[in-house]
N, C-alpha and C positions, 0 to 999 in steps of 0.2 A: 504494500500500500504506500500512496505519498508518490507514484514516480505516474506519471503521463507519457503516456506513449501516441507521438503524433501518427494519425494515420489520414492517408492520402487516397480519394476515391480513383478507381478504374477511370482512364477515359482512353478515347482512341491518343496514340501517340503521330504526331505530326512522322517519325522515322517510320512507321508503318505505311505510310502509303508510298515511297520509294520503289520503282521498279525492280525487281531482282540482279538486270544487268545494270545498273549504274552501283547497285549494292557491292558489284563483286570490284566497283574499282579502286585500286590505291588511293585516287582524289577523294572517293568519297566517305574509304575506311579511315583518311586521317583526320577526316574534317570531324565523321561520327567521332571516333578516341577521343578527338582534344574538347570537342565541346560537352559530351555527356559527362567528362569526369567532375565537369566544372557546371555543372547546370542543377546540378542534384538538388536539390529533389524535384525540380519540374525538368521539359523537355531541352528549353533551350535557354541559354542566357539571355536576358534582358539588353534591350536596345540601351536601357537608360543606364545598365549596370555600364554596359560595354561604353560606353560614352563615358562615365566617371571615372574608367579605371585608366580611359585613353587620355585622360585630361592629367590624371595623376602621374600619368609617366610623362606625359609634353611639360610640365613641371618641373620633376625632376631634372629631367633633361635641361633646361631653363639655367639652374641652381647653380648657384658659385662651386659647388662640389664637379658641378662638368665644365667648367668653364676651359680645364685645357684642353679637352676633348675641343675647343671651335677654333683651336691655334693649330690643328694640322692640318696640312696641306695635301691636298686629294687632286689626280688626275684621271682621267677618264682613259679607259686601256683599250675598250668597246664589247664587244661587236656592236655595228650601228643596227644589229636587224637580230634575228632569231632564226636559225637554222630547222625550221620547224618540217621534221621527216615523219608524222603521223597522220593519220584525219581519225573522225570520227562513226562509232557506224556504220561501216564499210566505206568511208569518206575515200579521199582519194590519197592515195601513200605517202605523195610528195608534196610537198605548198610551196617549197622553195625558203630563199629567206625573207622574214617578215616582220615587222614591228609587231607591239600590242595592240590591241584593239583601240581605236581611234571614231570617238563614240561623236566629239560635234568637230564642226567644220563650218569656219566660215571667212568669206574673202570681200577683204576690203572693195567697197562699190565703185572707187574710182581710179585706185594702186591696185592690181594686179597681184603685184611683189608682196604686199601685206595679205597675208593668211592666219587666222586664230585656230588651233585644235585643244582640242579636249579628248586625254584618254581615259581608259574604262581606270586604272589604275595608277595612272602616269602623271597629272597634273594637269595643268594649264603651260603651253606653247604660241611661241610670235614668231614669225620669221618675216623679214622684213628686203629680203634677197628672193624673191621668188622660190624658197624651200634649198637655197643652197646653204644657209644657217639658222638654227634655230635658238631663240631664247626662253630660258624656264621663267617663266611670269607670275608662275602661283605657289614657290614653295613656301609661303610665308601663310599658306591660307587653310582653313581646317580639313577641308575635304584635297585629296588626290584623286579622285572620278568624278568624270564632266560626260553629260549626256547630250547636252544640244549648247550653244554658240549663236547666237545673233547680234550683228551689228546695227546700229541704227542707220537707215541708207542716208539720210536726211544732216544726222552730227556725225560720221566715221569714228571718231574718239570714244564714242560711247558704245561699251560692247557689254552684253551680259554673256555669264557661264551659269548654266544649270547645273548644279551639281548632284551627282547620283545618276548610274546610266540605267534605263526601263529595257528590260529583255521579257519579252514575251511568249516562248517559246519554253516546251518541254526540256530543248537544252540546257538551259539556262539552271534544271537540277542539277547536271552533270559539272559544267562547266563555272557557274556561278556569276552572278553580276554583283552591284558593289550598289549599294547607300551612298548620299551625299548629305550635307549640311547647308541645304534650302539654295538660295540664286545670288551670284554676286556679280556685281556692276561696278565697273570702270567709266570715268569720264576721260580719261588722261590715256585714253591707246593699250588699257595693261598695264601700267605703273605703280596705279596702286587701286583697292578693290573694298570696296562697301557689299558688306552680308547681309541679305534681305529675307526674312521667314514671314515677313507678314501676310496672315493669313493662309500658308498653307505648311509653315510651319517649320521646323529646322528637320527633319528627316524625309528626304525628298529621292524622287527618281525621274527622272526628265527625259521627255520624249523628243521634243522640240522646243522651240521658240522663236519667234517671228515679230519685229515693230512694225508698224503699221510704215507702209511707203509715205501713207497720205499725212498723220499725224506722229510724230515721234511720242506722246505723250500712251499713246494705246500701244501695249505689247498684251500678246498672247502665249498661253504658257499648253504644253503637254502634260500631262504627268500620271505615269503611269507604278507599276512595279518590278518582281524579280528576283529580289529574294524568298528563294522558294520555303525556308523555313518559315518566315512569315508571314504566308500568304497574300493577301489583298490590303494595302495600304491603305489608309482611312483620308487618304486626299487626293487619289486617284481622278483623273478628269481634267477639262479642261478652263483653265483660269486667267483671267482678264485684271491690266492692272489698266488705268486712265490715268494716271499720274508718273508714268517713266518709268516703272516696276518698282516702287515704292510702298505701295499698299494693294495686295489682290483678292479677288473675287472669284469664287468657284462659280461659272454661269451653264457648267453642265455636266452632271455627274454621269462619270462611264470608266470602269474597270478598265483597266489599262489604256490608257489614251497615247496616241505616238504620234501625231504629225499635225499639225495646224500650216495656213498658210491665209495671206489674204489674197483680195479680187486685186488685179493690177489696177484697175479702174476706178471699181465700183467700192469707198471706203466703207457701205455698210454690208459688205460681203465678205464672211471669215468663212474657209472651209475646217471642217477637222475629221480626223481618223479615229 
């Protein structure tokens, strides 16, 4: 007597519905081991935990205890691509060499040579040479996965990154896609970068994004999901700012949303996906 014994009711476990063949992969037995041993007593870690514990080592890291860790000097050895000799599925054997996945894309309206990318896990990129040099623009920013990129056609300096890439696809168990920490805007070409959650919140996955041709003040937003642990995103759909993506608006709710565009003409015509 005196001692409580917590007990936990039966429920379907999210590992449960995994296909058998993604079950038998090395990707997916490391990813099961590292998070069940750390999830106990439910199925999966907490976004919010995961998010604190990442905050507490960006911290650390911070602390005059690592401070001579930022006095070494580091060169890049390469390779500039990835020799990637698999596919998937009976994919095809060979892919050649290839970067990461390269989630948004977008090119300056009037320079050519100015390009913004966003990788699935890579940051925020400028090249300002028509892609013969690149500059890393967002190590200083919370998220490293960018889903969509748009410029404003109207101020070129103003560029938004959505951060977190939407995969909508069964692959995306296998393979995984990545969370972001809501939209950040540039007025300065990239320089420096303002974090926007209003309204759809700091844990984002971005399908697109598009400024209005006609009004720079109207952007439209994607937003879908992808991580397969946790299902369907609770802000999923497609969202509207009137103020330069400042403050937004959900004006339609739909499960994975991935592509908006406006009418070239017609300012009261948005299509979306």
């Amino acid at each position: 007597t005196g001692y409580v014994i917590p007990i936990f009711p039966q429920h379907e476990s999210i590992w449960d519905g995994i296909p058998d063949a993604v079950k038998q992969s090395k990707a997916y037995k490391r990813t099961e081991w590292f998070i069940k041993q750390r999830a106990i007593p439910y199925d999966t870690i907490s976004v919010y935990t995961h998010k604190a514990e990442l905050k507490k080592e960006m911290l650390k890291y911070s602390s005059d205890s690592f401070q001579s860790l930022n006095n070494l000097q580091w060169s890049s050895i390469g390779p500039a691509g990835i020799n990637f000799t698999g596919g998937y599925y009976g994919g095809p054997p060979y892919w050649g060499r290839v970067s990461g996945r390269i989630r948004g894309l977008a090119i300056h309206p009037t320079n050519p040579n100015i390009v913004y990318i966003g990788a699935a896990s890579g940051g925020l990129w400028k090249t300002t040479d028509g892609g013969d040099s690149w500059m890393n623009i967002g190590d200083e920013l919370p998220s490293l996965t960018y889903g969509a990129i748009a410029i404003d056609p109207n101020e070129p300096n103003s560029v938004y990154a959505g951060a977190g890439e939407f995969v909508a696809t069964f692959f995306s168990i296998y393979a995984g896609s990545f969370e972001g920490d809501g939209l950040f805007k540039s007025t300065d070409g990239g320089s420096t970068w303002n974090q926007i959650t209003n309204g759809f919140g700091g844990i984002t996955q971005f399908g697109d994004l598009e400024v209005s041709p006609h009004n720079s003040n109207i952007v439209i937003a994607a937003l879908g999901g992808g991580v397969w642990h946790r299902g369907n995103l609770s802000n999923e759909g497609i969202w509207l700012s009137t103020d330069a993506g400042f403050n937004w608006t959900r004006t339609l709710i739909a499960g994975d949303a991935s592509d908006v565009i406006f009418h070239p003409t017609d300012p009261n015509i948005i299509y979306a996906a």
